[in-house]
N, C-alpha and C positions, 0 to 999 in steps of 0.2 A: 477386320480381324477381331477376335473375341478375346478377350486377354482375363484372366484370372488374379487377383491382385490381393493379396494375404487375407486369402477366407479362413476363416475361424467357424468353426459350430461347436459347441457341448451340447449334451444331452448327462442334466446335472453335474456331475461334478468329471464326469469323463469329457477329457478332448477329442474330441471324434477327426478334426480337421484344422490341423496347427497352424496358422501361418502360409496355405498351401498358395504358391504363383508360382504362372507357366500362361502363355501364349499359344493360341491354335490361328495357324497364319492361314490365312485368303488362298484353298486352292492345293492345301497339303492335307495329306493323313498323318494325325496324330492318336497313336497308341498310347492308353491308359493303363498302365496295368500293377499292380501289388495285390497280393493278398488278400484273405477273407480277412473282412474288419481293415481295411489298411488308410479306407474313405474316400475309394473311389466314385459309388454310390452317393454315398452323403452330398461329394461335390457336385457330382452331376443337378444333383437335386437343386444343388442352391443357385449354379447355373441358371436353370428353368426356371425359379422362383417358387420352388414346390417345397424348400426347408428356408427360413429366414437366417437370413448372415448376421453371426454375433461380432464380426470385423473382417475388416476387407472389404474388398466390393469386385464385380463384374464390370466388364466395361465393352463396349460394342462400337467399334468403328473409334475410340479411343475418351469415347464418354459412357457416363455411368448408362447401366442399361436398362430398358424401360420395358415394361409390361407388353406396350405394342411392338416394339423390336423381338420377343419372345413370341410372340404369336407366329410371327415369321419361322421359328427355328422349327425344323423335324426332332421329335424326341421319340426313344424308345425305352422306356424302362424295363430296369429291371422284372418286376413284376408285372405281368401282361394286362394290360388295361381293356382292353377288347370282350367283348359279351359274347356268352359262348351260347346262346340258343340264340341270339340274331343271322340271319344269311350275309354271308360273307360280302357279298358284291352290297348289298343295303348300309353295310356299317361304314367301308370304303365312302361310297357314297356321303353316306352324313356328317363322316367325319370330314372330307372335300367340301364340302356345304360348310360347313363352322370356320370354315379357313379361309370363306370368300370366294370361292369357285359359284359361276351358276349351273344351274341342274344339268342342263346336256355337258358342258364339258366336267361336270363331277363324275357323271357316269361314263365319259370316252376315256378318262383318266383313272379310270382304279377298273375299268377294264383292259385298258393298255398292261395297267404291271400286273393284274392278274396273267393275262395272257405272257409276259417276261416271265415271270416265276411256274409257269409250266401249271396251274388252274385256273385257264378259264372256263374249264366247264365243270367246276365246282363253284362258281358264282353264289348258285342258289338254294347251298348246300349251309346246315350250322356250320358256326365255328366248332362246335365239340363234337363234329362229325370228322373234323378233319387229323391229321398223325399230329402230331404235336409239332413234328419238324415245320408242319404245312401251315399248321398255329404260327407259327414262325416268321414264314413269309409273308401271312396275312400282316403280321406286325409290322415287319419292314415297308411293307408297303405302304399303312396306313402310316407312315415316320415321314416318308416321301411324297405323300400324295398329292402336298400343295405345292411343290417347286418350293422344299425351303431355301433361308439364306442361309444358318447353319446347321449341321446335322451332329446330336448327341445323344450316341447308341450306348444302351448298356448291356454289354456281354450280346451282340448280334449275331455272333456267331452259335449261339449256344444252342444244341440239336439238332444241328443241320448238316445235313449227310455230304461227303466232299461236290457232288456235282452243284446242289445248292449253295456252296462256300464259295464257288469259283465265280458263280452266277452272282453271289453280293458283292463279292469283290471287285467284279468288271463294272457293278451300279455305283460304288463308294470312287470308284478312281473316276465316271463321267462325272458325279459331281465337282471333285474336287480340281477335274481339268476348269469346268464351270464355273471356277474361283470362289467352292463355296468350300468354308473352313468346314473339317469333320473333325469330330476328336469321338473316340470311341475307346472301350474299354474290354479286356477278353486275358482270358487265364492258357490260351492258347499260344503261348510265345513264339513258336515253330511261325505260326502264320503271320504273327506281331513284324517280324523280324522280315519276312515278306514284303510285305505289305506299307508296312508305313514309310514316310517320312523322317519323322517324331517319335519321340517315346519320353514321356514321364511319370516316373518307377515313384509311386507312393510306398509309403512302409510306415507304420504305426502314427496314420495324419501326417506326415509330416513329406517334402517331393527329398528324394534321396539321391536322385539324377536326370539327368533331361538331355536330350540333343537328338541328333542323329544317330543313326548305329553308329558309322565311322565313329564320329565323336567320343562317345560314348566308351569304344574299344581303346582310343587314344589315350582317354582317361584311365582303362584300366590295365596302362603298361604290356610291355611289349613281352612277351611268352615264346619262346623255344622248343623244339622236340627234336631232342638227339639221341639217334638209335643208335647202338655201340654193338662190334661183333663180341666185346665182352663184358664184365659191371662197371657200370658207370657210378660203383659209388665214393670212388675219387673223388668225384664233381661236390662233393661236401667239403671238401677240405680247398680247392680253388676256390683263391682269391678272387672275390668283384661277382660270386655268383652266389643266388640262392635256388637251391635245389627245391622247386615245389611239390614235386612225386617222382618217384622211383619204383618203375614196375618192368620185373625183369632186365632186360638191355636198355629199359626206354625210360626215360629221363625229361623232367617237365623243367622247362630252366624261366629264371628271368638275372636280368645282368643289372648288378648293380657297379658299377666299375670297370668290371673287364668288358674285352671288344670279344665280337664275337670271332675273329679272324684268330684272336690268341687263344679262344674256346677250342675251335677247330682243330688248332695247331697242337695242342696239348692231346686234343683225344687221338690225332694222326700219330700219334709218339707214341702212344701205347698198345694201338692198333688199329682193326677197318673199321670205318665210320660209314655205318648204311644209310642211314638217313640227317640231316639237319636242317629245320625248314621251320621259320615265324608261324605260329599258333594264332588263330584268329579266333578270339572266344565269342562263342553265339551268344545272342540276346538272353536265353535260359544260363549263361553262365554269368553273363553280365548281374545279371535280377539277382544270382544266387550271393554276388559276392556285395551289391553297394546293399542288400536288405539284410545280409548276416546281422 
């Protein structure tokens, strides 16, 4: 397990990263996600040992973590590290070679995921030959190429057209059946809410939430929708409710006191009741309301 344990960075007199811990368990996908500036970057870095930690620390299998345990991890940053006039199959290649592979299987192995990612016969081809989305792949791939133990992507989904999404998704869930922790980061909430396990919601350095979805939803109170055949703006003046929006007939409730059978009951008095049914907020409503 990789655990995160109250990382601090400044960059002068700003805190870029408060205090941040959160766990990436053995075998689950973990969603990273807050804002431009929020420090999700920052911590990946210090993760890898690419920013030095002003406090806190990393910790890897439950001790602090060490240079050669990182060698092990697949990373992909933010900013694409890869050489754009090198051929794509040669940089696979050397980058398999620095990670300990020998030559034949560095080369069976970054042609295996070229061939996954639908170019291997762009092998031989620059990298700034290729679409940017294809840039893309090259990257993930080169994140993958030595069987890491952990895998920490930044924004992997970013330019990649839906057939390629599905394609890294079905590669992120064999690792993690693999028992190998991921934690990855993306402004794509829709697929966040997919896809993960986990989610830990940064907002100005500091983590603002963490769990499962479920979790996550528990924590942010239970929400109603009662559609009424006339105004529901009654529902302001009942007891034990807060009205959260009123639009036309339709009414967003949460109960602080009253049951909802005495909800019911009251709008059946007044007249037909079309709809009542628990609101389940997505992960883009969850983000919206613990980073307000």
């Amino acid at each position: 397990m990789l655990e995160v344990a109250g990382l601090i960075r400044r960059f002068g007199d700003n805190v870029a990263v408060d205090g941040v811990s959160f766990d990436v368990e053995a075998g689950l996908l973990t969603g990273f996600v807050g804002g431009n500036g929020a420090g999700k970057t920052t911590t990946m870095r210090m993760i890898m040992g690419v920013l030095g930690v002003h406090g806190g620390e990393v910790r890897w299998d439950g001790r602090p973590v060490t240079a050669l345990d990182r060698r092990g991890f697949g990373y992909m940053p933010e900013e694409r590290g890869l050489y754009p006039k090198q051929p794509v199959l040669d940089q696979l290649v050397y980058l398999a070679r620095l990670r300990g592979l020998a030559a034949g299987a560095a080369r069976t192995r970054a042609g295996e995921l070229l061939e996954r990612f639908e170019l291997g016969d762009r092998g031989k081809d620059k990298l700034e030959s290729l679409s940017l989305g294809n840039q893309q792949r090259v990257q993930i791939a080169a994140a993958v190429i030595a069987q890491p133990t952990a895998l920490i992507l930044d924004e992997p989904f970013s330019g990649l057209d839906p057939v390629a999404v599905d394609s890294m998704v079905e590669l992120l869930r064999e690792y993690a059946q693999q028992g190998v922790p991921v934690l990855f980061s993306s402004h794509q909430l829709d697929l966040v809410e997919r896809l993960c396990d986990r989610l830990v919601i940064l907002a100005r350095g500091k983590v603002v939430g963490q769990g499962s979805v479920d979790e996550l939803r528990a924590g942010n109170g239970s929400r109603y929708r009662l559609v009424l055949g006339d105004d529901p703006g009654w529902l302001h003046e009942h007891p034990g409710v807060r009205v959260l929006d009123i639009e036309g007939p339709r009414a967003l409730l949460e109960f602080d006191g009253a049951g909802t059978d005495d909800v019911l009951k009251a709008a059946l008095s007044r007249g037909s009741v079309r709809e009542f049914a628990e609101v389940r907020p997505t992960v883009a409503e969850i983000y919206r309301e613990v980073t307000a």
